[in-house]
C-alpha positions as CSV (number, residue, x, y, z in Angstrom):
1,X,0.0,0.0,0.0
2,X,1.6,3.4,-1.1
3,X,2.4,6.1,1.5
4,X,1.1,9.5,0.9
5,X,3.3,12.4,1.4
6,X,1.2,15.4,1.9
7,X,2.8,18.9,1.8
8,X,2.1,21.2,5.1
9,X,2.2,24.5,5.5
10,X,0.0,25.6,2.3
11,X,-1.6,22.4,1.1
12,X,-2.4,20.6,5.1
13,X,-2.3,24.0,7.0
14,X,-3.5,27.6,5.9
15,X,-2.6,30.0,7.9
16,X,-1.6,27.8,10.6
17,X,-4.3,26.1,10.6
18,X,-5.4,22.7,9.5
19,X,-7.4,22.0,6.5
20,X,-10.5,20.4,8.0
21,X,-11.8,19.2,4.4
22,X,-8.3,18.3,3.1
23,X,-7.6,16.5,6.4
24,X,-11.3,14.9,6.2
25,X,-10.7,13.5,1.8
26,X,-7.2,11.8,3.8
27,X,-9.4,9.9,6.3
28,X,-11.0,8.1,3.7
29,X,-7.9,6.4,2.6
30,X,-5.7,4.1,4.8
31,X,-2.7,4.5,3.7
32,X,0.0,5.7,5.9
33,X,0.1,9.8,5.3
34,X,3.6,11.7,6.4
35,X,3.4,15.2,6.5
36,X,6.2,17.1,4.9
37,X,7.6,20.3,5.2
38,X,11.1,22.3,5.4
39,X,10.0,24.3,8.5
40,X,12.5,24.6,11.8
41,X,11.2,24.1,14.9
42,X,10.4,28.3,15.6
43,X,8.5,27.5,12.2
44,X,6.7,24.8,13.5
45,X,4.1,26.8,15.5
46,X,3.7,29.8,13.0
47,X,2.7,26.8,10.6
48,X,0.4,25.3,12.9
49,X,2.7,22.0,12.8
50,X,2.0,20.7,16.2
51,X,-0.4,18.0,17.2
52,X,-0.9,17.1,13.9
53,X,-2.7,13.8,13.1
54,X,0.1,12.0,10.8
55,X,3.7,12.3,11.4
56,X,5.8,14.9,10.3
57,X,8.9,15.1,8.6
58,X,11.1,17.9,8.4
59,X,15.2,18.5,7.1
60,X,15.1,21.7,8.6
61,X,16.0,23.4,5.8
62,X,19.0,21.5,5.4
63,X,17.8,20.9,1.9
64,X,14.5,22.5,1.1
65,X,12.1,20.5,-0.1
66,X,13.1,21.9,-3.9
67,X,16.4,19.8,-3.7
68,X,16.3,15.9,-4.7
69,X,18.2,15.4,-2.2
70,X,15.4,16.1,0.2
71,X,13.1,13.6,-1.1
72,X,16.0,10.8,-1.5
73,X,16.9,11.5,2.4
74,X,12.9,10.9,3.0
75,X,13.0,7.3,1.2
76,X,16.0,6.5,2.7
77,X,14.5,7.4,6.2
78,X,11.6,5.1,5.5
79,X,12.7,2.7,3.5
80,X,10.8,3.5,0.6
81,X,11.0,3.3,-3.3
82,X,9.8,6.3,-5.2
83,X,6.9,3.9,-6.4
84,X,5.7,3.2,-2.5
85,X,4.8,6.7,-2.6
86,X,2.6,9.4,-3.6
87,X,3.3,12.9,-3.2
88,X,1.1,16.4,-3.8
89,X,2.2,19.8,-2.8
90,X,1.2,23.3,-3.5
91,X,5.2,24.7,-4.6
92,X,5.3,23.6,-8.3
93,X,9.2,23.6,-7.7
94,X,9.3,21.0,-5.0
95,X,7.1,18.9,-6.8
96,X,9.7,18.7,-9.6
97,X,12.3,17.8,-7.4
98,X,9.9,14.9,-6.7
99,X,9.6,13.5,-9.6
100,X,13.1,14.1,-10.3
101,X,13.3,11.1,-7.9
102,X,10.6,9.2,-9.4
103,X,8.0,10.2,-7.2
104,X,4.4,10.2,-8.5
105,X,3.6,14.2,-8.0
106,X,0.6,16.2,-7.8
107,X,0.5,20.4,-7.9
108,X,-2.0,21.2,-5.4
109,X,-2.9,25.1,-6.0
110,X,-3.3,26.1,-3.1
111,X,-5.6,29.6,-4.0
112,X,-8.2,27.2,-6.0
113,X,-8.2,23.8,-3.5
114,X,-10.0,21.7,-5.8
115,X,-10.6,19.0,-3.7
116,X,-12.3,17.2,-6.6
117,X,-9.7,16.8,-9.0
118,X,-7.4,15.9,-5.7
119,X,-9.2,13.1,-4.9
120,X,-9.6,11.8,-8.3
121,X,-5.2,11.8,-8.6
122,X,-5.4,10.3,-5.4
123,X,-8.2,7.5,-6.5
124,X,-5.8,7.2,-9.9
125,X,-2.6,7.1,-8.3
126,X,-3.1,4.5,-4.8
């Protein structure tokens, strides 16, 4: 069963708060979710990325999510292939550096949150 990486602050959290209809669409899937993000941990807060309801990973910054690297360090952590994995993200730059890595990638805007078309990658892609 693929994983779901889910962007945070942007796609899971606006304005540092959790999307309650984003966050609702996840629950009807089981797969494992991991929330990912760059933030430090003074960004944390700010980004509402405390008692969230998946784990979170972070770098730090140390790459941003727009370096392969970051995503290659993520598999590596988990133990995951780029094909256990489904990512979708709001920067259209990070999700480039995804599927540099061979990561099935999704550009979530996050001004029009069309929740539709969302779930309808996600129903194509699990």
């Amino acid at each position: 069963m693929k994983t779901i990486l889910v962007d945070a602050a942007g796609t899971f959290t606006v304005d540092g708060v959790i999307d309650e209809k984003l966050h609702s669409l996840l629950e009807q899937y089981p797969n494992k979710k991991i929330i990912v993000t760059n933030a430090n941990d003074e960004q944390m807060p700010k980004y509402g990325l405390v008692s969230l309801p998946y784990e979170l990973f972070t770098l730090k910054h140390n790459p941003d999510k727009v370096d392969p690297k970051y995503f290659e360090t993520l598999l590596t952590q988990y133990n995951l292939k780029a094909e256990d994995v489904i990512y979708f993200e709001h920067s259209p730059e990070a999700v480039e550096s995804a599927k540099s890595v061979g990561i099935t990638s999704y550009h979530f805007d996050e001004t029009m949150r069309d929740y539709d078309t969302l779930k309808a990658w996600l129903d194509a892609n699990l």
